[in-house]
Legacy VTK file of the C-alpha trace (Angstrom):
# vtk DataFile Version 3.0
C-alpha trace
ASCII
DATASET POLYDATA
POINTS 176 float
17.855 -49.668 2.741
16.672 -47.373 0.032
13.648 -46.271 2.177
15.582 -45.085 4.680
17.879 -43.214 2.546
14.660 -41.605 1.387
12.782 -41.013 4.893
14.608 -37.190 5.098
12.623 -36.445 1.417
9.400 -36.905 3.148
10.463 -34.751 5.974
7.803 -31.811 4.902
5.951 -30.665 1.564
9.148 -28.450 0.862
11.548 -31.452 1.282
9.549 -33.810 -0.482
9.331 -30.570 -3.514
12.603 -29.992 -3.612
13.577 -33.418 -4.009
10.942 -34.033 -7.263
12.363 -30.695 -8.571
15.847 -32.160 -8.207
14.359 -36.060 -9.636
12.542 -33.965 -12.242
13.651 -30.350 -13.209
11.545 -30.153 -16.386
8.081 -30.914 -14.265
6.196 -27.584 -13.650
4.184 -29.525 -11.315
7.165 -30.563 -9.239
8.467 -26.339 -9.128
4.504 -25.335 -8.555
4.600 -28.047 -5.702
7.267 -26.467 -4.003
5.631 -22.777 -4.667
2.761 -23.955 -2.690
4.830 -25.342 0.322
6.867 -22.315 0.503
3.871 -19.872 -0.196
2.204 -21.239 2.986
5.218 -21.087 5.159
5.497 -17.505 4.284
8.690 -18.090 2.281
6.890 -15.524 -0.540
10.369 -14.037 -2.519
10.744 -18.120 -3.310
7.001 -18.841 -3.954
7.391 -16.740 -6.847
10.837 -17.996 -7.526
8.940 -21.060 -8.165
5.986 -20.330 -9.443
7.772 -18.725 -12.219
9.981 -21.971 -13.021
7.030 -23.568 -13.154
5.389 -21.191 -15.897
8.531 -21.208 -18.125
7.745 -25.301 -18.299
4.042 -24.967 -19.032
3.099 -21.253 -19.785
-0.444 -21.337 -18.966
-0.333 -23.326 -15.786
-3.558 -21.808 -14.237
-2.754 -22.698 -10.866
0.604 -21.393 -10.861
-0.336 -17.953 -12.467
-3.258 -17.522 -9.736
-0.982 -17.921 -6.730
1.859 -15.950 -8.614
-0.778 -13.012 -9.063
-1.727 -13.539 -5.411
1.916 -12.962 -4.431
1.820 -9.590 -6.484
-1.073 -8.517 -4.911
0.613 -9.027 -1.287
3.542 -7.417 -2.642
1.216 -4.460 -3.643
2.350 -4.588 -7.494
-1.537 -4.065 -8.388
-0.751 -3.665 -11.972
1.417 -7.205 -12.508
-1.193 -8.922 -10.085
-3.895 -7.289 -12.359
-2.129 -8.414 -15.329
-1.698 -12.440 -14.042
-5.193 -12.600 -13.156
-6.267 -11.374 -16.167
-4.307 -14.317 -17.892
-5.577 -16.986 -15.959
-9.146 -15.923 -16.905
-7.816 -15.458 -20.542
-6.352 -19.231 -20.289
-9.219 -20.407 -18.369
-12.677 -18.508 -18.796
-14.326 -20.531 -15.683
-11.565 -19.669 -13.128
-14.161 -18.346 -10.609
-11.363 -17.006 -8.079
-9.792 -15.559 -10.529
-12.341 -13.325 -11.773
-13.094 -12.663 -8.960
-10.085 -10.926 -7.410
-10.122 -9.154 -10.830
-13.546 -7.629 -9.997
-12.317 -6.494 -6.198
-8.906 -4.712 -7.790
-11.148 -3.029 -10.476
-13.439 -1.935 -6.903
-10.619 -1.278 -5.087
-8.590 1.113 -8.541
-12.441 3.123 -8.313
-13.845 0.888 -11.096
-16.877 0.511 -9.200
-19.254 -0.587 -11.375
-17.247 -2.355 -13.925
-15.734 -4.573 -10.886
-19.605 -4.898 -9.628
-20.623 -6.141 -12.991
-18.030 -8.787 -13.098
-19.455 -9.980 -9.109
-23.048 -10.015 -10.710
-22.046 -11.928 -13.415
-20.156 -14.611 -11.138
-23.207 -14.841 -9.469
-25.498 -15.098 -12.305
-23.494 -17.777 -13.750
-23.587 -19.950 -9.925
-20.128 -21.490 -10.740
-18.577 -20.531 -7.675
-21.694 -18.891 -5.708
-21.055 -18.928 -1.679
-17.804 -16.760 -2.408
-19.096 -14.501 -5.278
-22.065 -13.867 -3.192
-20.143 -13.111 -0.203
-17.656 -10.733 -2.384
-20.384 -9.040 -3.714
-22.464 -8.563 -0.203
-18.866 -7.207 0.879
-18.440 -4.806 -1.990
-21.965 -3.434 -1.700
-21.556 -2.875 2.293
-18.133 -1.138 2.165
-19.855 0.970 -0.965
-22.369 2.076 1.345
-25.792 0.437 -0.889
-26.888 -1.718 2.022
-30.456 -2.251 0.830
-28.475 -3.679 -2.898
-26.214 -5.723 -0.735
-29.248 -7.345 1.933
-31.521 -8.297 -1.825
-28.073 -10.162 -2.750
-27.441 -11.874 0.324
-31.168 -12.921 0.255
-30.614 -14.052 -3.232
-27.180 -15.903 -2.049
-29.273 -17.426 0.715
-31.962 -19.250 -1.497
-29.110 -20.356 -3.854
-26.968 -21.718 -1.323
-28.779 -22.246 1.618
-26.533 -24.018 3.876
-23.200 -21.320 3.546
-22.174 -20.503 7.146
-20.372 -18.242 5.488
-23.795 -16.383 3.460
-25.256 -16.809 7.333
-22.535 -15.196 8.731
-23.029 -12.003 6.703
-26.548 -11.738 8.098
-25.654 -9.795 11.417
-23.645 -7.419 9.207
-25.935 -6.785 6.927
-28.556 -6.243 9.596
-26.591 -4.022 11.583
-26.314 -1.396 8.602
LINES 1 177
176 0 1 2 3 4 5 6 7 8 9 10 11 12 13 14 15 16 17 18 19 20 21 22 23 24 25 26 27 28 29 30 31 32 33 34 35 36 37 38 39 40 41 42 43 44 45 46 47 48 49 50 51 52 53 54 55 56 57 58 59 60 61 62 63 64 65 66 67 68 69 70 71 72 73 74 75 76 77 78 79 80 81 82 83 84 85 86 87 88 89 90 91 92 93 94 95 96 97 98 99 100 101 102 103 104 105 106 107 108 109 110 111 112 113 114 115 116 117 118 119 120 121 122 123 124 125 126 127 128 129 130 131 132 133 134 135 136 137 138 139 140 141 142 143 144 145 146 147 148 149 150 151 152 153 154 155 156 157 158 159 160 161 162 163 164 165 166 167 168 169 170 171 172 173 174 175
């Protein structure tokens, strides 16, 4: 009888959230669960709602700052979602996706070569590779240094051989 009192919790992911929040209102996981579920459905204004409950819990909650910054960013507040990132790399010093969309705000604010340096040094350190070599390949092509950007990709290509996504450049990079 009790399971199918219960069946309507497991409904979706924001169901099944809602109710742990409910079960468990001190559990940041429970409030960054239900961030998630909402930040896919496009339900952003909650998200963060969420994501912030979940922060006051556990302050540096990685996870939950990351896709709170990533909500700022959409929102086009450059300098909070600057800010977040910047603490999640602070918390967590290996938080590759992180530092990365640090580097591509500090590209995109006309920080060129400061947001370059942080892309080489993503790639030097090969935590993270296929996606800091594809940011950097990106960075280099919309900056116009094609010949900088094809020696990466080749680079990315020995390092991770198999990344349809490092392939997929190739055409692009070619084409310039």
């Amino acid at each position: 009888l009790l399971t199918l009192e219960r069946i309507p919790v497991w409904e979706n992911d924001a169901t099944l959230f809602r109710s742990a929040v409910k079960t468990s209102p001190n559990s940041a996981r429970s409030y960054y669960g239900l961030g998630l579920s909402l930040h896919r459905t496009g339900q952003w204004e909650k998200a963060l709602v969420s994501y912030e409950k979940a922060l006051k819990i556990y302050p540096h909650y990685a996870d939950a700052q990351y896709n709170r910054a990533a909500l700022l960013l959409g929102q086009k507040k450059y300098e909070d979602a600057y800010n977040a990132y910047a603490e999640v790399v602070m918390w967590n010093p290996g938080y590759v996706k992180a530092k990365r969309a640090l580097a591509l705000i500090e590209i995109d604010r006309g920080q060129i070569e400061i947001g370059l340096e942080r892309l080489y040094e993503l790639v030097d350190e090969r935590n993270g590779a296929e996606e800091a070599y594809e940011s950097l390949v990106l960075a280099l092509m919309q900056l116009g240094r094609d010949g900088e950007a094809e020696r990466v990709l080749a680079d990315g290509l020995r390092v991770v051989p198999n990344s349809a996504r490092l392939h997929g450049l190739l055409p692009r990079v070619r084409a310039n």
